[in-house]
C-alpha positions in Angstrom: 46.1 -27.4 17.5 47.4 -26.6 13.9 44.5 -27.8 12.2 42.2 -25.7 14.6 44.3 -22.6 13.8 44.1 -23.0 9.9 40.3 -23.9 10.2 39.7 -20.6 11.6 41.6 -18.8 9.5 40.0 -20.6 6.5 36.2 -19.5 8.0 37.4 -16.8 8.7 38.3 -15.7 5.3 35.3 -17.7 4.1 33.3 -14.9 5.7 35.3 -12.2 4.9 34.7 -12.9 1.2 31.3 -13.7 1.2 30.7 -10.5 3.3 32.3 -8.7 0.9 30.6 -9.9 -1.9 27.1 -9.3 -0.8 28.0 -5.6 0.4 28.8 -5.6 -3.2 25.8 -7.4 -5.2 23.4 -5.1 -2.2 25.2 -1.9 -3.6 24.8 -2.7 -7.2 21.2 -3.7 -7.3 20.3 -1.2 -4.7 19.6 1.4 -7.4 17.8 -0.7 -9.6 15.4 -2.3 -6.9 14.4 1.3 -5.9 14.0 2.5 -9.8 11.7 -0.5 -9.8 9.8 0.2 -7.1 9.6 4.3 -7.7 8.0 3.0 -11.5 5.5 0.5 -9.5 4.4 3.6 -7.4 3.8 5.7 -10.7 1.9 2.9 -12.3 -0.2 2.5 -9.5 -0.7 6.5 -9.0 -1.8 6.3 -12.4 -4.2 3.9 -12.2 -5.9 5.0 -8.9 -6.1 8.3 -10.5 -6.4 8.3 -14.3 -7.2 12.2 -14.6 -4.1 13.4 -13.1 -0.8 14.2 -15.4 1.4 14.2 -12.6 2.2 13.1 -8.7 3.9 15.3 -6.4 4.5 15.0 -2.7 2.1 16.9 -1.4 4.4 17.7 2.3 2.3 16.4 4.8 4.1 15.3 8.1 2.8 11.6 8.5 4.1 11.7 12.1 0.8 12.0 14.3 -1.0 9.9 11.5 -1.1 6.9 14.1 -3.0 9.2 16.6 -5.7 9.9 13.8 -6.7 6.5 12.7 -6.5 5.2 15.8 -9.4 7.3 16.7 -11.5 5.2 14.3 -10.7 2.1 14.9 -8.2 1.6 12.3 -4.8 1.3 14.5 -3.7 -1.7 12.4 -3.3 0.5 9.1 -0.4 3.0 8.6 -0.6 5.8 5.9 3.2 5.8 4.5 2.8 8.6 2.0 0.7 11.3 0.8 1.0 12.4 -2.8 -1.0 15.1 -4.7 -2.4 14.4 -8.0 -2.6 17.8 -10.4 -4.0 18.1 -13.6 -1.5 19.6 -16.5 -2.3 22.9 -15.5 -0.9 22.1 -12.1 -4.8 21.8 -10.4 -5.1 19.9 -7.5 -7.2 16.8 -8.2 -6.9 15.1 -5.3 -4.4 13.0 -2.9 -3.4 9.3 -3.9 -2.6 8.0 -0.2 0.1 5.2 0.3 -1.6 2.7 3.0 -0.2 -0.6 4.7 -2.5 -2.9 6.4 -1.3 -5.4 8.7 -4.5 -7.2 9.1 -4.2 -9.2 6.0 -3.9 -13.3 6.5 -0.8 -13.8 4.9 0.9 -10.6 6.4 1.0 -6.9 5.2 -1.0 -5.6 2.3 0.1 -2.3 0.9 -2.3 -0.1 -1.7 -2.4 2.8 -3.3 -6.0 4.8 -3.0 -7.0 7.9 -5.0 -9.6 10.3 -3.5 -10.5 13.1 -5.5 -11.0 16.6 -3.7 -14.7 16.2 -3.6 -14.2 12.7 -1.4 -14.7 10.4 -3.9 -12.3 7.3 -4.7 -11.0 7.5 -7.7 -9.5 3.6 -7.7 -7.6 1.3 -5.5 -4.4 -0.2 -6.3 -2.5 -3.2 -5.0 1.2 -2.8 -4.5 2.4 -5.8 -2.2 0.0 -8.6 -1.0 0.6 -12.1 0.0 -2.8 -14.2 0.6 -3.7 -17.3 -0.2 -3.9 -18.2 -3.8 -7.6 -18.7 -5.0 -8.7 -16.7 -2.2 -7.5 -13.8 -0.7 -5.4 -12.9 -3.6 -8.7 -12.5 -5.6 -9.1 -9.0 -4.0 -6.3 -8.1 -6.6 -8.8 -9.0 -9.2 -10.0 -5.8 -11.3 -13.6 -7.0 -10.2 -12.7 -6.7 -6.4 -11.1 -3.3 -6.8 -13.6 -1.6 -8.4 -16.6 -2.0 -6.1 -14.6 0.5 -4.4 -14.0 3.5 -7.4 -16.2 6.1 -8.0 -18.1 6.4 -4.6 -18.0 9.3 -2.2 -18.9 7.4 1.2 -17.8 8.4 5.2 -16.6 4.8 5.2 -16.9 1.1 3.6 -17.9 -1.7 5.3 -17.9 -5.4 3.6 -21.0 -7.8 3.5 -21.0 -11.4 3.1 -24.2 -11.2 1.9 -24.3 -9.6 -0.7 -23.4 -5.3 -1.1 -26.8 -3.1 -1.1 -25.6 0.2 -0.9 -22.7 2.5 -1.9 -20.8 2.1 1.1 -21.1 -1.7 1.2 -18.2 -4.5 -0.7 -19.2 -7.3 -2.1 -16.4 -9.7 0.9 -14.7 -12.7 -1.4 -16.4 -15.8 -0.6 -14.0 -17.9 1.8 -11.6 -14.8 2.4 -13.6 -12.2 5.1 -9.7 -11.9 6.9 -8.7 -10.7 3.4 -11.9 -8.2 2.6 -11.4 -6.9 5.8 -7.8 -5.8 5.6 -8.6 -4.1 2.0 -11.9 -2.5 3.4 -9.8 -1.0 6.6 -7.1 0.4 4.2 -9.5 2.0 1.8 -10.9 3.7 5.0 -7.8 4.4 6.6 -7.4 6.4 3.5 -10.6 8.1 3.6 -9.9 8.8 7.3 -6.3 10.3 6.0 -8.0 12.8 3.3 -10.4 14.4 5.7 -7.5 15.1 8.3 -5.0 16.4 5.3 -8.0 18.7 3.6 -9.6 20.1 7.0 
């Protein structure tokens, strides 16, 4: 019975410790994990929109954004944040639109997508994307990306055959799952600026 007691106690301070001790590494690298990510977000801002001088929130409520894309067939994106993109005389450039897709093979795929005021996309960013190596991570690939920059369409669609117009992408070869996802998110974007600019 003693050695039960003692065993217990013994786990029990076990835990205590090692609870302790990862409230304490979480708070200490809490700030630096979120500096980290804030600097991704600015790279990314910067690279979907190279014009801009500087991002600001641009205060639209993202609550009824579900309600939008659904409407188009894209319930399986989210938009998670709107940003503006000014010029340094403070002109509004355009939006850069924060977009998760859950429709990618190995899980979520967030981006970053600039649209200029006109409509156009500026660029497309990668932020977070898991697919399989060889394949569906090739949509990272600077090639991939930028079959999607500079063109003002309604909406993209992907071909397997081979893009013949502006509004079609060129799908990676053995990774339609992963084409898709990117192509929904880009348009789930697109979707996103003609609500905000209405």
């Amino acid at each position: 019975m003693n050695s039960i007691v003692k065993n217990t106690i013994i786990l029990t301070v076990i835990t205590l410790v090692s609870g302790f001790l990862l409230g304490t590494v979480y708070q200490v690298t809490k700030g630096p994990i979120a500096e980290q990510q804030e600097k991704t977000k600015q790279a990314a801002y910067a690279a979907v929109f190279t014009e801009a001088s500087s991002f600001e929130d641009a205060g639209v409520e993202l609550a009824g954004e579900k309600a939008v894309l659904e409407g188009t067939g894209l319930s399986q994106q989210d938009i998670t944040e709107v940003v503006k993109a000014v010029d340094g005389s403070g002109e509004l450039l355009g939006y850069v639109f924060g977009v998760t897709t859950h429709e990618g093979y190995g899980g979520d795929i967030k981006i970053s997508v600039g649209v200029s005021s006109d409509g156009t996309v500026k660029g497309v960013e990668i932020l977070e994307i898991a697919e399989t190596a060889g394949l569906g991570m090739r949509a990272n690939t600077p090639e991939f990306k930028a079959q999607y920059a500079d063109k003002k369409v309604d909406m993209f669609a992907y071909s397997k055959t081979g893009a013949t117009a502006d509004n079609e992408i060129d799908a990676l070869s053995g990774a339609t799952i992963t084409s898709n996802a990117m192509t929904n998110g880009v348009n789930a974007a697109l979707v996103y600026f003609r609500e905000v600019t209405k």
